[in-house]
C-alpha positions as CSV (number, residue, x, y, z in Angstrom):
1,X,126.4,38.0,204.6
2,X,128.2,40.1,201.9
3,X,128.2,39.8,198.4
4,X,131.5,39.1,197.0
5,X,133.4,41.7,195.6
6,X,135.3,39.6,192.7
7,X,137.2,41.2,190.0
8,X,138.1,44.3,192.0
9,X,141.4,46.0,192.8
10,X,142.9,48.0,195.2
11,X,145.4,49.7,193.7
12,X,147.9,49.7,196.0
13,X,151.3,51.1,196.2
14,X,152.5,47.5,194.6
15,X,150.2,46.9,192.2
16,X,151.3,46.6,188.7
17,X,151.5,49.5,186.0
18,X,148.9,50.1,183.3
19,X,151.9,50.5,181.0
20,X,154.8,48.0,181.6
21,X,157.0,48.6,178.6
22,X,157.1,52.4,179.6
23,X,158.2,51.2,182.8
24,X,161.0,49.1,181.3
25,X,161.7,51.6,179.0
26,X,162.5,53.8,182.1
27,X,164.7,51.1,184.1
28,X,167.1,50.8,181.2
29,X,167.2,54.7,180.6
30,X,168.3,54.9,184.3
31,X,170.6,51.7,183.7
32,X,172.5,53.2,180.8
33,X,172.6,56.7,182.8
34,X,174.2,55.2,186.0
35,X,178.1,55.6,184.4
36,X,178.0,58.9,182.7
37,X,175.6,60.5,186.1
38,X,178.4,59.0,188.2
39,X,181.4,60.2,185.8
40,X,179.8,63.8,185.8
41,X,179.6,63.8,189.4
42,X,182.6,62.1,190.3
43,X,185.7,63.3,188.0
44,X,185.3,66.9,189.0
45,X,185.5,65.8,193.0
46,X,188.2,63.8,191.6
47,X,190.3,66.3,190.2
48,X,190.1,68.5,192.9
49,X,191.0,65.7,195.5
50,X,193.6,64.5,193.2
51,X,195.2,68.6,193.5
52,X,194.8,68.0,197.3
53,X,196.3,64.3,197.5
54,X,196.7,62.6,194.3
55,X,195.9,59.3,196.5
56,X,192.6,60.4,197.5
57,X,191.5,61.4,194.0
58,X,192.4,57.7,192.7
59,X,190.5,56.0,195.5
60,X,187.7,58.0,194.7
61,X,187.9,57.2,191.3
62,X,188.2,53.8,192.3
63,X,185.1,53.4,194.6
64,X,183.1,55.1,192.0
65,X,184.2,52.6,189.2
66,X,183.7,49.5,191.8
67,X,180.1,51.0,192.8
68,X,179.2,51.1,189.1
69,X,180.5,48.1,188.4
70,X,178.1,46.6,191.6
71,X,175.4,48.7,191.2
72,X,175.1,47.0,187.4
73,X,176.2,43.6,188.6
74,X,172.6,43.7,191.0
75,X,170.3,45.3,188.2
76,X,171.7,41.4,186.2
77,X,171.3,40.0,189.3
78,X,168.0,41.3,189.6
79,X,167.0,40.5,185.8
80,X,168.2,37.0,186.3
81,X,166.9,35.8,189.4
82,X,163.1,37.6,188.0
83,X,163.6,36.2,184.1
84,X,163.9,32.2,185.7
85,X,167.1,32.0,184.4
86,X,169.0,31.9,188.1
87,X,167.8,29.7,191.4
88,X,167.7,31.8,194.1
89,X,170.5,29.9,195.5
90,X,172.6,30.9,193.2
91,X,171.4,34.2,193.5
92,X,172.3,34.6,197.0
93,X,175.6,33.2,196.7
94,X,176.9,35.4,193.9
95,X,175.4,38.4,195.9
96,X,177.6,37.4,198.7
97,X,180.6,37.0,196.8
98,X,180.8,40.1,195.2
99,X,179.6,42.3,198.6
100,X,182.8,40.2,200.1
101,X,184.8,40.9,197.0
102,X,183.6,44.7,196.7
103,X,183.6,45.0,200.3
104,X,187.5,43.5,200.9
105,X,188.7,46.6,198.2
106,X,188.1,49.3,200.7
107,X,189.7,47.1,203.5
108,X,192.9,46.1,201.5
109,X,193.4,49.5,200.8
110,X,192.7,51.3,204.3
111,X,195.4,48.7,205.9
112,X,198.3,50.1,203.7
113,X,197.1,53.7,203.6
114,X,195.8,56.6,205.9
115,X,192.3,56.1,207.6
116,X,190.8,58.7,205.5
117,X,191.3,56.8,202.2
118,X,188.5,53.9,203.3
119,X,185.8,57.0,203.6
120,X,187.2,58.2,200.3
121,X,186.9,55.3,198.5
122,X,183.4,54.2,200.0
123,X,182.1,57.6,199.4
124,X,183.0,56.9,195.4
125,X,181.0,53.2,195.8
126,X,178.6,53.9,197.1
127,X,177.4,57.2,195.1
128,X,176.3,55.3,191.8
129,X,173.9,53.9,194.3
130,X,172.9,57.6,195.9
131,X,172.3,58.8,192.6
132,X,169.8,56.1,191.9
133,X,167.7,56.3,194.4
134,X,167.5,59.9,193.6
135,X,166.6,59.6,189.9
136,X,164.5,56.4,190.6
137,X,162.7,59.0,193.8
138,X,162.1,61.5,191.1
139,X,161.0,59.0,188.0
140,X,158.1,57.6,190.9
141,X,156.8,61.2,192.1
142,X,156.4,62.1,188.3
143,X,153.8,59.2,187.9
């Protein structure tokens, strides 16, 4: 038989970090970075749609101000559901309601304009996201 190996850790890709509040510290940097990183990127794209096809400058505009509006929504969400202070019921239903409720503004809009403008607008939602990932990608290869 083998002794038992008590006490010991793996140190997995999931195990926790030696220094917590500099993690934290990190999430809410990204947090508060999410609407100016998506108003750099976005306005200039913008603008030159909007010189295009005023509509499609708008709708880009207005996926990007729907996508930070969600992608801050989930980081509550997220806060919540991890802090005790939501069930996870309740978590799962107001997840579905605003995915249904973010997801019907694309659709409203693509069956009273041209089929281009749903790509446009989805493109602005769902790049608060993209640039996210990237920076969280970036924050996790630095250590």
């Amino acid at each position: 038989m083998m002794p038992s190996e008590q006490g010991t850790s793996t140190g997995g890709p999931n195990s926790p970090s030696a220094e917590p509040d500099a993690d934290l510290r990190a999430y809410y940097a990204r947090k508060r970075l999410i609407v100016m990183r998506s108003s750099w990127f976005l306005a200039p794209l913008a603008i030159l749609l909007a010189l295009r096809a005023p509509m499609l400058g708008g709708f880009l505009v207005l996926g990007g101000v729907c996508g930070v509006i969600n992608i801050l929504a989930i980081m509550d969400a997220n806060e919540r559901l991890l802090d005790g202070r939501r069930s996870r019921g309740t978590y799962l239903g107001v997840n579905m309601i605003r995915v249904l409720a973010f997801g019907a503004i694309p659709a409203i809009a693509a069956m009273y304009e041209p089929p281009g403008v749903i790509g446009v607008d989805l493109a602005g939602f769902f790049t608060p996201l993209a640039l996210y990932a990237i920076e969280l990608q970036r924050d996790m290869t630095r250590g």
